[in-house]
C-alpha positions in Angstrom: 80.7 119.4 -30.6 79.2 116.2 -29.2 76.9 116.4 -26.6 76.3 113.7 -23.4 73.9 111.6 -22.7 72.1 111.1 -19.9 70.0 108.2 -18.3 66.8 108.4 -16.7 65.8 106.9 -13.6 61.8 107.3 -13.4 59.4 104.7 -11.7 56.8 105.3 -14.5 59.6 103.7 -17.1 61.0 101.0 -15.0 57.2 99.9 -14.7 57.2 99.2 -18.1 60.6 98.1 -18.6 61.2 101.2 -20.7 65.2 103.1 -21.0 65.1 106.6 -21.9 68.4 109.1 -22.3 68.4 112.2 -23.0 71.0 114.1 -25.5 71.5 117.0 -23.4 71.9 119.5 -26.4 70.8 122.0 -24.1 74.6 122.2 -22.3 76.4 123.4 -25.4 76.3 126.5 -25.0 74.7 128.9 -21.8 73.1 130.6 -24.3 73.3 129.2 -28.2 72.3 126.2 -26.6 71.0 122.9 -28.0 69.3 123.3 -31.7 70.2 127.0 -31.9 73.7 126.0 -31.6 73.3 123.7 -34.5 71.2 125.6 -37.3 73.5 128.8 -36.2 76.9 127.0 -37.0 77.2 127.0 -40.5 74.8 130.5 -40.9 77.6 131.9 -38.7 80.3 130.5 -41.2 78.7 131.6 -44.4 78.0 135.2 -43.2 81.8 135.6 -42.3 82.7 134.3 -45.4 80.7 136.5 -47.3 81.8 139.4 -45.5 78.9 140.2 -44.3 78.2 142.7 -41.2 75.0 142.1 -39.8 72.5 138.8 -38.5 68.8 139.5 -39.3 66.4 137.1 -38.5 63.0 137.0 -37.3 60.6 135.9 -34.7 58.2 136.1 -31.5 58.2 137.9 -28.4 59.8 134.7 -26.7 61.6 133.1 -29.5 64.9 131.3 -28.5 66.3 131.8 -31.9 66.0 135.3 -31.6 67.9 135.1 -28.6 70.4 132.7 -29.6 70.7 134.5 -32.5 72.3 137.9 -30.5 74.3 135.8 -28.3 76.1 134.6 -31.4 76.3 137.7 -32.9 77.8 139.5 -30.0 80.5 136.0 -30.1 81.1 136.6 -33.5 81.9 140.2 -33.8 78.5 141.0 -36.0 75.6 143.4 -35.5 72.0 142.0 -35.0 68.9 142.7 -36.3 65.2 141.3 -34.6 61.9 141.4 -36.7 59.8 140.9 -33.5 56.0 139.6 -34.3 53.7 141.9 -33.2 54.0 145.6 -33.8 51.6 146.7 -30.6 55.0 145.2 -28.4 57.0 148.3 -29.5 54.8 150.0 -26.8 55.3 147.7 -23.8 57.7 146.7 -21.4 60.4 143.7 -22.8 60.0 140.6 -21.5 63.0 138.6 -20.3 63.7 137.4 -23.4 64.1 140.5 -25.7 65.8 142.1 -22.6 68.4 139.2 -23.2 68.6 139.9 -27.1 68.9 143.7 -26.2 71.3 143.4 -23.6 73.7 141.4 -26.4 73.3 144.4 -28.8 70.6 143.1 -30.8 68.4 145.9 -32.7 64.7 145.0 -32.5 62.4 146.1 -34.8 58.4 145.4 -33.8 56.4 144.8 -37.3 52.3 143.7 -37.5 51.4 140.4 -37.1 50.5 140.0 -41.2 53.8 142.2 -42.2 55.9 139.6 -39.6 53.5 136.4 -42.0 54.4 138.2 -45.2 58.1 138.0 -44.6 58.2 134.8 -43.2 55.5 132.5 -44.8 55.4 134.5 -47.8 58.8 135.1 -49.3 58.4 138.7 -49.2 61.8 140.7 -48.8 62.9 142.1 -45.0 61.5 146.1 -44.5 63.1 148.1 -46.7 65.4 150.1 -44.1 67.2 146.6 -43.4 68.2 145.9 -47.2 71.6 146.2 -47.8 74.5 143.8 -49.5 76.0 144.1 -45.8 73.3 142.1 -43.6 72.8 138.1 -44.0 69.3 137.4 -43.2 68.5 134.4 -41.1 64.7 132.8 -41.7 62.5 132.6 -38.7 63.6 129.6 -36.5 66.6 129.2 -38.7 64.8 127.3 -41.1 67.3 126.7 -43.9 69.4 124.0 -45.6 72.7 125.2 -43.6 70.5 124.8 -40.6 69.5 121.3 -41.5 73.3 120.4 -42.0 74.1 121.6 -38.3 71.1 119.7 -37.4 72.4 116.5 -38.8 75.5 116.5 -36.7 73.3 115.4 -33.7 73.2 112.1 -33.7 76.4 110.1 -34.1 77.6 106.9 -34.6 77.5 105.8 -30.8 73.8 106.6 -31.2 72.8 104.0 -33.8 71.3 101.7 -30.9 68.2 103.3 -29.9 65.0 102.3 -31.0 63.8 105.2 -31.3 64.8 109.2 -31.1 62.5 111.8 -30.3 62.6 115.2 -30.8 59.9 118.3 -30.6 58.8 119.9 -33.7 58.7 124.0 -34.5 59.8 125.1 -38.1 60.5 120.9 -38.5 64.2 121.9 -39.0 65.7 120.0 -36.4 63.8 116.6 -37.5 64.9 117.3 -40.8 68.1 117.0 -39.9 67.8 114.1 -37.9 65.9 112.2 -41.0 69.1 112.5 -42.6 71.3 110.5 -40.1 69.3 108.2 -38.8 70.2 104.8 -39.0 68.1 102.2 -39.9 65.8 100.3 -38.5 65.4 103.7 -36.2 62.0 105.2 -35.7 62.1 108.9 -35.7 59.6 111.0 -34.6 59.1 114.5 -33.7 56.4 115.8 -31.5 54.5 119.5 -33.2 54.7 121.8 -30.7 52.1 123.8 -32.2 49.1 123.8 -34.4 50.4 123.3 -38.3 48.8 121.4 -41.2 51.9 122.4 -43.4 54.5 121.2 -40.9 54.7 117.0 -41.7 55.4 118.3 -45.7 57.9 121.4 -44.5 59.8 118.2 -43.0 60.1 116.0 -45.6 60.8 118.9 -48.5 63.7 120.2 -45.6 65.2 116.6 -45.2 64.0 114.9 -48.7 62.6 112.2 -46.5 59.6 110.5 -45.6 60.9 108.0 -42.7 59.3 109.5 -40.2 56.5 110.5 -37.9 54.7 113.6 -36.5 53.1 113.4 -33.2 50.1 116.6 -33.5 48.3 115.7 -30.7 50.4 116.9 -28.3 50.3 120.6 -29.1 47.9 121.5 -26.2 46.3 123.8 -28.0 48.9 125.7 -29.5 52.2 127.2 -29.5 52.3 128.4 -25.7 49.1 127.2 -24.8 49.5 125.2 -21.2 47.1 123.5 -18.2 47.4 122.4 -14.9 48.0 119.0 -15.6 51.0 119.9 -18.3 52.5 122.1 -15.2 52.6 118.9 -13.0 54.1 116.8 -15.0 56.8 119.4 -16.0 57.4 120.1 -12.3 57.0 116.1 -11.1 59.8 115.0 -14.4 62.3 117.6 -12.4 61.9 116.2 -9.0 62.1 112.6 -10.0 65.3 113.7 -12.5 66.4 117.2 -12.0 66.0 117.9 -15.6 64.9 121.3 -16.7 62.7 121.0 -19.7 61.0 124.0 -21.1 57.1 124.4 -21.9 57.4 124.9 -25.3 58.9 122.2 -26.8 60.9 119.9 -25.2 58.3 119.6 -22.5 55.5 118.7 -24.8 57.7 115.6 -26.0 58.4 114.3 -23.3 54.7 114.2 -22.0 53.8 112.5 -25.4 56.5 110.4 -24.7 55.3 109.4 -21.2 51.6 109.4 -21.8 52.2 106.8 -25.2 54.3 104.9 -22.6 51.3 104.7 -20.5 48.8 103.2 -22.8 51.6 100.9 -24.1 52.7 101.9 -27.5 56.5 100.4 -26.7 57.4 97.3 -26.4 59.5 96.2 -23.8 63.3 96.8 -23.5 63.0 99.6 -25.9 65.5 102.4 -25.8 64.6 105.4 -26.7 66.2 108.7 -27.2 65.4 111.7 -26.3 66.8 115.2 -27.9 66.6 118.1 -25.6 66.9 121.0 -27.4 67.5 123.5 -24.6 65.0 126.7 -25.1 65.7 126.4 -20.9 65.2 130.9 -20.8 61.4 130.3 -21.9 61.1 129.4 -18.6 61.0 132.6 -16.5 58.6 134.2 -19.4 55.9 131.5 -19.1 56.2 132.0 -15.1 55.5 135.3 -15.3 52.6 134.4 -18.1 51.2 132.0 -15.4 51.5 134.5 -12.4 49.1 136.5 -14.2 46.5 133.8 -14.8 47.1 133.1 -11.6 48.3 129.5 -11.9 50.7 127.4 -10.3 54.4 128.4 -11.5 57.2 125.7 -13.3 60.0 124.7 -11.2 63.2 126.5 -12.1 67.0 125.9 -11.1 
């Protein structure tokens, strides 16, 4: 399951004698597509081999994992189970992406926003209508060790040139598994997607390494949070590359990457790497997010 890589051509780079590629993660799957795929892999294998009937997991009214997560279940022949943040959603129309999870069978179940941070920050068991020795419960993001060892099959050996790989930042399972197969002298460095004091040590206790650095600056005010100026530089990348890159996360490092490029902070020649870790469906939710704050809309294949 190896992924290509792709160069990009963009006057801001060549300016600054700069090479960036881009591990298109995000074409492994329509769907299960670039980290999903990964931290899904060996869940998927484990709950078959356990015998188990159901996927549970949990997470947002947007979350790609959750969608990813029914995609693979419907693949795989098992039920699914959503523990959706936000119980005041169970009244309101789906958005695209719980349409998706629906539409691939998955069962979604709408809990408060403390019950949803009880079960997922806390350690707190699943409601109690979902226990049963049948369903294999999947953490938020799928934030486990399996995930991590997916996670680690990114990079390969053809990869041990770049200076430097980049990846964005959520649960901090993705970088963890990257921290693990690095090569050295590689800088890693993942860019937070969102607001998190806990998320630099979440890393290191996932990967049981400290080689590496988290960009926080570049959260733009929190997990969805976006401006003008984020929406034309997502919409400018496309036209200079035709690359899709969603607002969430993948977006957000690239703009660190590019606005770091602009004051300098690589030296010339480098060659960095960039993981794109699909999340593309976020897309058409955001847009209609935007239409309503009436601002100007993300470009879209």
């Amino acid at each position: 399951m190896n992924s290509r890589i792709q160069k990009i051509d963009h006057p801001e780079l060549a300016k600054r004698k700069i090479q960036l590629y881009i591990k298109r993660e995000d074409e492994l799957h329509p769907v299960i597509s670039g980290n999903k795929m990964r931290k899904l892999k060996y869940n998927l294998r484990a709950a078959k081999a356990q015998n188990k009937k159901t996927l549970l997991t949990f997470g947002g009214a947007f979350s790609n994992h959750l969608l990813a997560t029914a995609a693979a279940a419907k693949e795989h022949e098992f039920e699914a189970i959503g523990i959706v943040r936000g119980a005041e959603l169970a009244d309101q129309p789906l958005n695209p992406t719980l349409t998706k999870a629906v539409e691939f069978g998955m069962q979604l179940h709408f809990v408060s926003r403390d019950h949803y941070k009880k079960c997922t920050q806390q350690g707190e068991d699943v409601p109690s209508e979902f226990k049963s020795p049948t369903i294999y419960v999947i953490p938020e993001g799928g934030a486990n060790e399996l995930a991590v060892h997916g996670c680690q099959e990114i990079l390969t050996a053809a990869d041990k040139h770049f200076n430097y790989i980049f990846c964005a930042a959520g649960t901090g399972t993705t970088i963890a598994g990257l921290a693990k197969s690095i090569k050295a002298p590689q800088k890693l460095i993942g860019v937070a997607s969102l607001k998190d004091s806990s998320l630099k040590a979440r890393i290191a206790d996932l990967s049981e390494q400290s080689e590496f650095e988290l960009w926080e600056e570049y959260h733009l005010g929190g997990y969805a949070k976006i401006n003008s100026d984020y929406i034309q530089f997502l919409n400018e990348f496309y036209r200079q590359t035709k690359v899709l890159l969603d607002p969430i996360y993948t977006g957000k490092m690239m703009y660190a990457i590019f606005d770091k490029a602009n004051f300098g902070n690589f030296d010339k020649e480098s060659q960095i790497l960039a993981i794109h870790t699909g999340g593309l469906q976020g897309i058409q939710g955001m847009n209609q997010r935007l239409q309503r704050l009436n601002m100007p809309q993300l470009l879209c294949e």
